[in-house]
C-alpha positions in Angstrom: -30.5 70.2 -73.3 -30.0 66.6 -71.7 -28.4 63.8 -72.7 -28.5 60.0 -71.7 -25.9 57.5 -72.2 -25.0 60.0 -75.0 -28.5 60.1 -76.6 -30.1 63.8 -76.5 -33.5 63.7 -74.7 -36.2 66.0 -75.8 -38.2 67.0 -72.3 -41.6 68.4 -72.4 -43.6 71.3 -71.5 -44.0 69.5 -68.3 -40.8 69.6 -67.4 -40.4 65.6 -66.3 -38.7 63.0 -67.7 -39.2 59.1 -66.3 -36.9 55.9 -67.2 -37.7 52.4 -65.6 -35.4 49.7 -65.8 -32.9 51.8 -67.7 -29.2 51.6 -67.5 -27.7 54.7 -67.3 -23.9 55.5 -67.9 -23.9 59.0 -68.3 -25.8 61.5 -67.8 -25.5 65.8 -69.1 -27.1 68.6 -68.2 -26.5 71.7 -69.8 -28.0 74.5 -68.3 -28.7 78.3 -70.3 -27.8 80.5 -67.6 -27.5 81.0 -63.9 -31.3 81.1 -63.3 -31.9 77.7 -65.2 -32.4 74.6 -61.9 -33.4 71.3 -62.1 -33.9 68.2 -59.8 -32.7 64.7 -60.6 -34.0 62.3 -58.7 -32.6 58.9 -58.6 -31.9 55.4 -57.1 -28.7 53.9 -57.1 -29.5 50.0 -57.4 -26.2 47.4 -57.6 
């Protein structure tokens, strides 16, 4: 389960997830056990 700015996201069988030109104030993760990984990668722009 993920979950933008409060907003659950529904991820596909592909396992990505893209946002352009989003604001982003929070962000969750919630994992299902130990063996459950992920990657975010992100930019940080001021």
């Amino acid at each position: 389960m993920m979950a933008i700015n409060g907003e659950e996201v529904q991820i596909g069988s592909s396992g990505y997830y893209e946002l352009n030109e989003f604001n982003v104030n929070s962000l969750c993760v919630v994992a299902d056990g130990p063996k459950d990984t992920f990657v975010l990668d992100y930019q940080y722009i001021r």
